[in-house]
Each structure stands twice: as structure tokens, then as C-alpha cells.
C-alpha positions as CSV (number, residue, x, y, z in Angstrom):
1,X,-1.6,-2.9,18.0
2,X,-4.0,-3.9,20.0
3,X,-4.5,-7.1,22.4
4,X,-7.0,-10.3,21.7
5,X,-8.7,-10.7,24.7
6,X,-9.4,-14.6,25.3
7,X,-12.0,-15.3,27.7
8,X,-11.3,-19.0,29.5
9,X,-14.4,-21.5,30.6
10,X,-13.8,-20.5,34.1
11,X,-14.2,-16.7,33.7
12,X,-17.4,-17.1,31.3
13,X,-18.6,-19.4,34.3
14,X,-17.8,-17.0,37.3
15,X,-19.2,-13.9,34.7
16,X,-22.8,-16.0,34.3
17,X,-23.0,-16.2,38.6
18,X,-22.8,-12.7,39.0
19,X,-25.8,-9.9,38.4
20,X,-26.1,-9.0,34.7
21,X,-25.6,-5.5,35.2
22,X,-22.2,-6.2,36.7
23,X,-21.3,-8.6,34.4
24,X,-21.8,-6.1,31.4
25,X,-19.9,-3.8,33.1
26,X,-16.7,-6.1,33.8
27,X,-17.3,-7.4,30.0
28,X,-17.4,-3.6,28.5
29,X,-13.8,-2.5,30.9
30,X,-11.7,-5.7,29.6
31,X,-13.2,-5.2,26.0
32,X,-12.0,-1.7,26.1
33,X,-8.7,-2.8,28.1
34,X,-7.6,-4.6,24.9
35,X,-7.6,-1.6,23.0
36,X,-5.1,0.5,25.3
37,X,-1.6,-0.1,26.9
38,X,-2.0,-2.4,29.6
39,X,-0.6,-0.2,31.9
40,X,-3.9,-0.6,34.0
41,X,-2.7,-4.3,34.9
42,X,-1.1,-4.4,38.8
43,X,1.1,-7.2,39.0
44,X,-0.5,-10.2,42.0
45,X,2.7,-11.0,44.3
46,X,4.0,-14.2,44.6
47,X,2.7,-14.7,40.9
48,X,2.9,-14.1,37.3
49,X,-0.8,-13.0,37.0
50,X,-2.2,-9.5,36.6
51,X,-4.9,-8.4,38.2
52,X,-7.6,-5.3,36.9
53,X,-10.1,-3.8,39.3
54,X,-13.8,-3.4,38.3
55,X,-15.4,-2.2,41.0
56,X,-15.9,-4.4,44.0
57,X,-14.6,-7.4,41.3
58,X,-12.0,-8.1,40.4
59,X,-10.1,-9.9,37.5
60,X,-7.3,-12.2,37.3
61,X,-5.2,-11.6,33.9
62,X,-2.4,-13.9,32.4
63,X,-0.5,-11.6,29.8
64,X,1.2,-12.4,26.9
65,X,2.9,-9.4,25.6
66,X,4.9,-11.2,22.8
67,X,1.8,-12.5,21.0
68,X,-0.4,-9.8,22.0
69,X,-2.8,-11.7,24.3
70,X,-4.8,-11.7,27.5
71,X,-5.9,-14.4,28.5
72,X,-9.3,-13.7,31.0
73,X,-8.7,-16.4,34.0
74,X,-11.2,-15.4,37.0
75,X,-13.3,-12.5,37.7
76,X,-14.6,-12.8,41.1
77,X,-15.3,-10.8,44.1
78,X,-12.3,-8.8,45.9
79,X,-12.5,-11.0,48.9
80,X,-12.8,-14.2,46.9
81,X,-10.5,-13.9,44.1
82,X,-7.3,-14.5,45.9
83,X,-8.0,-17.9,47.2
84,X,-6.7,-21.0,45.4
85,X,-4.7,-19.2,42.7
């Protein structure tokens, strides 16, 4: 069964301040991420996030395997995406 992928305010916010291209991108790899194991999640330390890499971006994940959701919290640069979580 696959996941429901729930995108937050936040992430549709950070998504409209990067360039289109890369935004379609990020949107196509979580799409698709809800349709496989998500065994492509990395656990963030110190937290009970996931994180999944898209290139330079990255995309902060809270994972709710009993219900079968992902909830999409941040998807922001590599360098940024750590700060304030």
C-alpha cells in the first residue's frame, strides 16, 4: 500500500521560492517516493524527522508508518535546512 503524501503550508511556500525547474523536480521525486518503501528516508539525529535528498535540496519528512502518511515539512537548500528544526 502505498503512502499519502501531505504537503504542509511551509513546504508549498519554500517550493514557490525556489526555480521552477527545481521545484518540479523535488515535486516529481516525493510524488514517486510515496509509491515505494521508504527506505530512501535517512533518519536526522537528534530528531524524529526524515530527511530525502534531491539534489543540492533537501527535504525534511515526518513519517507516519501506522497510517500510511508523509507529511512534507521543509524543502530547502542543504546548507539551510538544518537550522531551526
Amino acid at each position: 500500500m502505498a503512502f499519502e503524501i501531505i504537503w504542509t503550508d511551509r513546504s508549498k511556500k519554500d517550493l514557490k521560492l525556489i526555480d521552477k525547474i527545481i521545484a518540479l523536480r523535488i515535486i516529481d521525486k516525493v510524488e514517486s517516493l510515496g509509491c515505494l518503501d521508504v527506505v530512501f528516508l535517512e533518519k536526522v539525529e537528534g530528531t524524529d524527522y526524515c530527511k530525502f535528498r534531491v539534489g543540492q535540496y533537501r527535504v525534511l519528512i515526518e513519517k507516519f508508518p501506522a497510517t500510511k502518511k508523509l507529511f512534507i515539512l521543509k524543502v530547502r537548500h542543504r546548507k539551510k535546512i538544518y537550522k531551526n528544526i
